[in-house]
N, C-alpha and C positions, 0 to 999 in steps of 0.2 A: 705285084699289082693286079697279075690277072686273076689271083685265090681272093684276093679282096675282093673283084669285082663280083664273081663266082658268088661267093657269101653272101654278099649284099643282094646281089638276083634272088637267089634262096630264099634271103628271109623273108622278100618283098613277097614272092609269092605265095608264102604262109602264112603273111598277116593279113586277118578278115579287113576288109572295107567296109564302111556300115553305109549302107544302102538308103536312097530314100524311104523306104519303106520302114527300114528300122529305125530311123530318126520319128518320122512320123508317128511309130509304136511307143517311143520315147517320151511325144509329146503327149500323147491321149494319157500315157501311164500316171506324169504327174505328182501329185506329195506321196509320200509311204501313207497306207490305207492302214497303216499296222502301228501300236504305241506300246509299250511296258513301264513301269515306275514301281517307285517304292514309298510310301509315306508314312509318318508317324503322328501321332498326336492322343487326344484325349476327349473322353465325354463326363458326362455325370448328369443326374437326374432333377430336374426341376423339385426346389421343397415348396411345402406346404406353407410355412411360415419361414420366407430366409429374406435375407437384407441382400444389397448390391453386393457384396464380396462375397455371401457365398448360396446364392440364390440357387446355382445349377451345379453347386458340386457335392449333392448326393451320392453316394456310392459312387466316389470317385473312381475312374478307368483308364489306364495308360495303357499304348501299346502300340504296336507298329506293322503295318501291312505288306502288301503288293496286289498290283492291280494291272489287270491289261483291256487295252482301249481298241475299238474296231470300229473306222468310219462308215457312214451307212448314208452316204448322198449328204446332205446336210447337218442329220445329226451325226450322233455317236455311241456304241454300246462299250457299256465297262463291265467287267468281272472282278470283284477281287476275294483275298483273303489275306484277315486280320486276326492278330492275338493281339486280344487285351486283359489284364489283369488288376483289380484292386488298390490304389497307391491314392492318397491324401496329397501328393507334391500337384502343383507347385506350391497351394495351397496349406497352410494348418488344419492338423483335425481338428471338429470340432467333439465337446466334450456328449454331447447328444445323442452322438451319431452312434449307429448298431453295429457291433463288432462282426460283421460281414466278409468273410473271405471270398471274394471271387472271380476266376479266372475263364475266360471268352472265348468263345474264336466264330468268327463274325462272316458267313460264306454269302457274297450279295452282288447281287446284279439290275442296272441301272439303264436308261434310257437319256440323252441330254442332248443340249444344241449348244453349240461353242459359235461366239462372232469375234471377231480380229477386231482390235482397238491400235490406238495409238503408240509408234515405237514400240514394236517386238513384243505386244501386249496381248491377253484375248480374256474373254471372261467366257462362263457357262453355266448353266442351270441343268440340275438333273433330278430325276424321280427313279428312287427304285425301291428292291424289296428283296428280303433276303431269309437267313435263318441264324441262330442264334445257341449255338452249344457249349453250353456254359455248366461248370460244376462251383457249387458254390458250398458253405462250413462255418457253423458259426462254435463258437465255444458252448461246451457243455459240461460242469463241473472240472474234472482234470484232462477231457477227451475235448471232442468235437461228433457235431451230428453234420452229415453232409448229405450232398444229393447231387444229381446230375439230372438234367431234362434238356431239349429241347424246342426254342422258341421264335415263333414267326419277328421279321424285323420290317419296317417299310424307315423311308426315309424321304425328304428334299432337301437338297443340297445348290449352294452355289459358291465359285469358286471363280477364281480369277489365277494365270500367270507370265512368266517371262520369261523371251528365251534369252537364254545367253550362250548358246554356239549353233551351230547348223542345225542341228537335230534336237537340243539338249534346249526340259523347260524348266524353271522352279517354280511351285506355285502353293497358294493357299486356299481353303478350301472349311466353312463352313457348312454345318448339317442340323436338321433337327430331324430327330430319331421319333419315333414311337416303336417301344419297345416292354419287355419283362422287367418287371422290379419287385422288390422283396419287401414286406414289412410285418415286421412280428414284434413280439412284448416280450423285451429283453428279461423280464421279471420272472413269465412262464417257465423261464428255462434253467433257473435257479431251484437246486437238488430240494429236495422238501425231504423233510423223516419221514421214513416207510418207504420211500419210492425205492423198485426194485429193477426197474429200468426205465431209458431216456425216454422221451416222447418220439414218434417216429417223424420221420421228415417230410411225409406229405401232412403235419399237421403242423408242424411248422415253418414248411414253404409254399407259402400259395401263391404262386407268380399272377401281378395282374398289369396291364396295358396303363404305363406310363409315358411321358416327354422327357426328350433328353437332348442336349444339346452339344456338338461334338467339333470341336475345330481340328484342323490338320495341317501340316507342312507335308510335300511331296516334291519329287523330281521326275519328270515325265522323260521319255526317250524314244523316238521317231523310229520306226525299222526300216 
């Protein structure tokens, strides 16, 4: 009984006490200043001539990012990085459309305000602006002409979601882009007699400042 007691003395003396002070440090400290997530989704380009079903899925884009969140008093700043790639789903291709290969990666950083709504809910609006390295390939008799550049991205975004555990959110998240889009005469690039090589690719890529519309699914996570 008396090595019990002994033990117990022991331990009590080795276990910290948190202090007012440290309670107090507790309380000023408050939510995690700190968020990371992952989300996925898609964009595509506003046409010239399209109907309600496929009005913005020009060069259609799938892909999936990560993104990290930093509170800043009120607002919030985001980082992320996204690959996106070429894909027609969910959507049909249409028969119209420019046999276009091309694949993203999307490096962008944002400014926003989040306010708390009803049950476990918050929404937020954000502005930002990024950059945009993208290689893209279109067919050229048995080959392909390709090219790679780099290009400015800005966006506004808003976004709404929900927590469902302590730290842990889902949410979704609307964007319109102004961004690089491509458009050339698929006809051009069809072999003619005589020709003794392809056309080069800054003559037939001349990237210009389009809109584009881009939805998301995400899962947010508190540090």
């Amino acid at each position: 009984m008396r090595h019990l007691a002994a033990i117990v003395l022991s331990f009590a003396v080795y276990v910290p006490v948190a202090s007012a002070d440290d309670v107090a440090v507790a309380e000023r400290t408050g939510p995690s200043m700190y968020a990371f997530g992952a989300r996925v989704g898609g964009y595509g380009f506003r046409r010239d001539e399209g109907d309600r079903r496929n009005a913005w899925d020009e060069c259609r884009m799938n892909g999936l990012g990560v993104f990290g969140e930093r509170k800043v008093g009120v607002a919030f700043v985001e980082t992320g990085l996204d690959l996106y790639f070429s894909e027609s789903f969910p959507l049909p291709e249409t028969d119209t459309d420019l046999p276009i290969d091309r694949m993203s990666a999307l490096v962008t950083a944002a400014i926003g305000l989040r306010a708390d709504g009803p049950w476990r809910t918050s929404g937020y609006a954000q502005l930002g602006a990024g950059l945009e390295l993208t290689r893209v390939s279109v067919p050229y008799g048995e080959g392909s002409i390709t090219d790679q550049m780099a290009m400015p991205v800005g966006f506004l975004g808003v976004g709404a979601d929900l927590r469902v555990g302590d730290r842990t959110y889902l949410g979704a998240s609307l964007r319109a882009h102004v961004m690089g889009n491509f458009e050339y005469d698929a006809q051009d690039l069809e072999m003619q007699p005589g020709w003794t090589s392809p056309p080069g690719a800054d003559e037939v890529f001349d990237p210009s400042p389009d809109v584009a519309a881009q939805g998301q699914f995400y899962v947010r996570r508190d540090l």
